[in-house]
N, C-alpha and C positions, 0 to 999 in steps of 0.2 A: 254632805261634804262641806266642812267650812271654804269660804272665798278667802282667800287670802289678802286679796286685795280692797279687802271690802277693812282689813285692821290698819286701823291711823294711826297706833300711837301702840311705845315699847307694855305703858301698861295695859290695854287694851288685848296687846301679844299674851303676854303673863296668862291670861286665862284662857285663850284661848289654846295656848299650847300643852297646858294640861289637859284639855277637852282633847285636845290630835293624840297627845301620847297614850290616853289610856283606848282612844280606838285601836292605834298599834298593838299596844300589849295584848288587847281581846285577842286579836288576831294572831298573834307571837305564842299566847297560852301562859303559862304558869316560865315565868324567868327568875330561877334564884338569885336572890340578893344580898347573901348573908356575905359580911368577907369572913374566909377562912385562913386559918392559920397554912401557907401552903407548905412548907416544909421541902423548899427547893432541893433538889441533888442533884450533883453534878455527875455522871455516870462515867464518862471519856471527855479527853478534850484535845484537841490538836490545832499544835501552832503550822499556822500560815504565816507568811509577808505580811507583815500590820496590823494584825488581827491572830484572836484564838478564838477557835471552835468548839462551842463545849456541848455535847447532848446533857441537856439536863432534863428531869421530869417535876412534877411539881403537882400537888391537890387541885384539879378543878372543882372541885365538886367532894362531897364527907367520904366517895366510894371511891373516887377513878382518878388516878394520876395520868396526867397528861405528859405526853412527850413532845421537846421542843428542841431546835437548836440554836444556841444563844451564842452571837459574835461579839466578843469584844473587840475593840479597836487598841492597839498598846501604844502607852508611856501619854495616855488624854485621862485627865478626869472630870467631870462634871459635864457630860459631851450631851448631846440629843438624843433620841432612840426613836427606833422607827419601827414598829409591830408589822411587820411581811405576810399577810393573808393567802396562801395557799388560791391556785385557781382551780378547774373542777378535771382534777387530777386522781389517779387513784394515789400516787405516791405520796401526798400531801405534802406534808414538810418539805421532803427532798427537792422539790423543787426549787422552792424559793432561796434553800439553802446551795443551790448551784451541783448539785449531787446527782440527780437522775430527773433528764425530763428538759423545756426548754428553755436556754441558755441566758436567753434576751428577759425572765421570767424570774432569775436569781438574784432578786430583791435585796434578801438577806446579805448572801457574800457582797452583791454590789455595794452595796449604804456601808459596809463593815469596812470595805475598802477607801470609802471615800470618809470616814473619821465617826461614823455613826453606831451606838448599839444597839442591835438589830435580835430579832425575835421571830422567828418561826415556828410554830405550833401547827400541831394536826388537828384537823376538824374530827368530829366525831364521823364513825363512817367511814375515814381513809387512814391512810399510812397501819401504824401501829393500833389502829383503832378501830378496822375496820373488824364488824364482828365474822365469830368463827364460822366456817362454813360459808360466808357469803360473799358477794363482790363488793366491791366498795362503792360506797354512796347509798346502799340495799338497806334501808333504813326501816324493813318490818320489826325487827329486835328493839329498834329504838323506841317506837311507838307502841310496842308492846308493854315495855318495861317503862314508859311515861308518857299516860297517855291525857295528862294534861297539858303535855306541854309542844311544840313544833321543833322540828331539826331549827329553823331558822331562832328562834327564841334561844337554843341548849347553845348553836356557836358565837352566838351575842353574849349569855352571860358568859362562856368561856373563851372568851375576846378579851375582858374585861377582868377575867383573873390573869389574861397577859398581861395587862397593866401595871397590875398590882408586881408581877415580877419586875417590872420596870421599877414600881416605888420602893421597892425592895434592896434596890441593886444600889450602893454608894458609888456606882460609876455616872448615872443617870442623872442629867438634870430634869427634875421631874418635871419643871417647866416649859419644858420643850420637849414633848414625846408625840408624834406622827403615827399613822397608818396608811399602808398604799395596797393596793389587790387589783389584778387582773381578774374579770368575770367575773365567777361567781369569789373572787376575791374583792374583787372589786366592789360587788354588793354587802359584804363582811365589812368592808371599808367603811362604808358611808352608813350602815346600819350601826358600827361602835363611836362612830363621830355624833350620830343620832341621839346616840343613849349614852354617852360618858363623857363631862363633860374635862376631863383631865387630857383628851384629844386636843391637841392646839393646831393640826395641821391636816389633811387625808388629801390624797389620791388616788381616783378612781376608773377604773380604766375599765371601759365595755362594762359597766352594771345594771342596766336596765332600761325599759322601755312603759313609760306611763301605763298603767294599768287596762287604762280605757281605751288607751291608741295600740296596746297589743292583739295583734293578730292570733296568737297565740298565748293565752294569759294559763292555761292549763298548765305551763311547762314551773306554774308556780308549783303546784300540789302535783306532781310526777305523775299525771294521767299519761303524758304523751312522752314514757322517755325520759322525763326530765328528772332531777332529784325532790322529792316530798315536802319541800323547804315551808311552807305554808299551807297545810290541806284544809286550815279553815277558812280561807281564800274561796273553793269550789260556789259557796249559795251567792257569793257575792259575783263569779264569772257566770253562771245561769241565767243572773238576776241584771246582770248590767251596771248594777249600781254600788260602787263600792265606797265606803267609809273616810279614808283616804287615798293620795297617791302619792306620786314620788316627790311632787314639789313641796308636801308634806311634810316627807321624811328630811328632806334638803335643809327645810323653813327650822328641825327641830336641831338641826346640826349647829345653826347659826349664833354665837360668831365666830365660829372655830373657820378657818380658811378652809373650803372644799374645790376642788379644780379636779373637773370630768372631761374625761379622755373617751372623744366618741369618733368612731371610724365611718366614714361613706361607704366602706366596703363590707361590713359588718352587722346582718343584721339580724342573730341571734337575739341578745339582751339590748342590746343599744342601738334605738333608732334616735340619730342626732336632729331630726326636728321636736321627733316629740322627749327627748331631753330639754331642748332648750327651748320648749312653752314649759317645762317643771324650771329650770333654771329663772325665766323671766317671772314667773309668778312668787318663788321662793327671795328673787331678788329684794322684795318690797320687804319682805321681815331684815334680811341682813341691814338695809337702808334705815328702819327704824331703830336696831339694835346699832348705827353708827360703825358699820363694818360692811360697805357696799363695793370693796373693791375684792373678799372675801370669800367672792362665788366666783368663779367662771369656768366657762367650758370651752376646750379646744376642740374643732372636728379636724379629722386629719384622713389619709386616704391608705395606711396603711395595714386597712383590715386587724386580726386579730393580734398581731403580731405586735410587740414591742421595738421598734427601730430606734437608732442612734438620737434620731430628729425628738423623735418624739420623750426618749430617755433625755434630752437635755432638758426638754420643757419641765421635765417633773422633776428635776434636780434643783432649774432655777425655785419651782414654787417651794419645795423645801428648804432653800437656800433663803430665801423670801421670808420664809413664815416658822421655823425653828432656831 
């Protein structure tokens, strides 16, 4: 596992972060990269107070249209956009779009409200996507039908044709387009800040807990309950020694601004000490890349939950940084 702290200098980074990303990708499996023509449609759309709602669907992939719901903000052009990462919900989309599910988690309508165009997509697995006969997140069909590749790797490249609908859109300034997710949104979060670099902002609320310092690292590859998101993870939890970790994935996000939202009450995916030894040690790449005010992480005492307090923090840093 490279030291991070062991690289002095921005050129010295340049290679070694190629060395970190192609250990990810081993790990991620086969991630397409082709862009594709998506061939947006708008299916329905419904005006709100400031905003219209439109389900649109759009090409993730040569086979499978994804379903999403797209906020415009009315009578703004050229505004910011914000990508809404669903949390480990069966309803996917719906939530974030303020539809079914919790309230304080309505990413999408909120950012649409406050002048931003906003984007919510279903993960493969849920909402409109979950396959037939099965519950959602129930990811044998998936790895059946691709078995080169990880659930986690399949919502990264199609995180990234959300983008693309963003580059797409003449409302968008492409210059300024963000990402925010709670959980396992949250880990979608900082996983497309990772790998695209057209991310200029993310917030990341409860997404993980260093590899090495988890209690439970099983719940990566769904031995215990959890969802399958990485099964090529398992040789490296047996073995103790893994490739990389989260200050890693932080160090490949940089310099795009990342600000992690960790709860003292919360200790599913986010335990706030050992986020912030991945924070302190990803700090030194942002520092050499001339972007060290960049990273930071709040801990807060509100458990799972999204509160007002903590909704402003994430407002100012998009306010800050789009």
């Amino acid at each position: 596992m490279i030291d991070l702290a062991k690289i002095k200098s921005a050129a010295a980074w340049a290679g070694k972060r190629a060395e970190i990303e192609g250990s990810v990708r081993a790990l991620l499996g086969d991630i397409p990269r082709e862009r594709l023509d998506l061939q947006v449609k708008t299916v329905d759309e419904l005006e709100a107070p400031g905003y219209v709602r439109r389900r649109i669907n759009y090409f993730a992939d040569p086979w499978e249209r994804v379903a999403a719901w797209l906020f415009v903000p009315e009578g703004k052009e050229e505004v910011p956009a914000i990508l809404c990462c669903h949390s480990e919900v069966p309803q996917g989309k719906d939530e974030p779009a303020g539809i079914e599910g919790e309230s304080r988690l309505a990413f999408a309508q909120y950012y649409a409200e406050q002048g931003f165009v906003t984007l919510a997509p279903d993960c493969p697995t849920t909402g409109d996507r979950t396959s037939s006969r099965k519950q959602p997140f129930d990811s044998r069909n998936f790895y059946k039908d691709n078995p080169t590749m990880s659930l986690a790797g399949k919502m990264l490249a199609d995180h990234m044709r959300a983008i693309d609908v963003f580059n797409e859109s003449k409302r968008v300034d492409t210059a300024r387009i963000g990402v925010v997710g709670h959980g396992l949104g949250g880990f979608n979060a900082l996983m497309l800040a990772a790998f695209d670099d057209r991310v200029r902002a993310c917030v990341s609320s409860c997404a993980f807990t260093r590899f090495s310092q988890d209690k439970e690292p099983e719940r990566w590859t769904g031995e215990k309950d959890g969802i399958a998101l990485m099964p090529a993870l398992k040789p490296h939890i047996e073995s103790k020694e893994y490739p990389f970790d989260w200050e890693h994935i932080l160090a490949l996000a940089a310099p795009s601004a990342v600000l992690l939202l960790t709860s003292m009450a919360e200790g599913v995916f986010s335990n706030p000490k050992s986020v912030q030894k991945a924070v302190a040690q990803a700090s030194q790449i942002y520092k050499l890349l001339r972007a060290p005010g960049a990273l930071e992480q709040v801990v807060h005492y509100d458990g799972e939950r999204v509160t007002p307090e903590t909704q402003e923090i994430m407002d100012d840093w998009f306010e800050r940084w789009l």
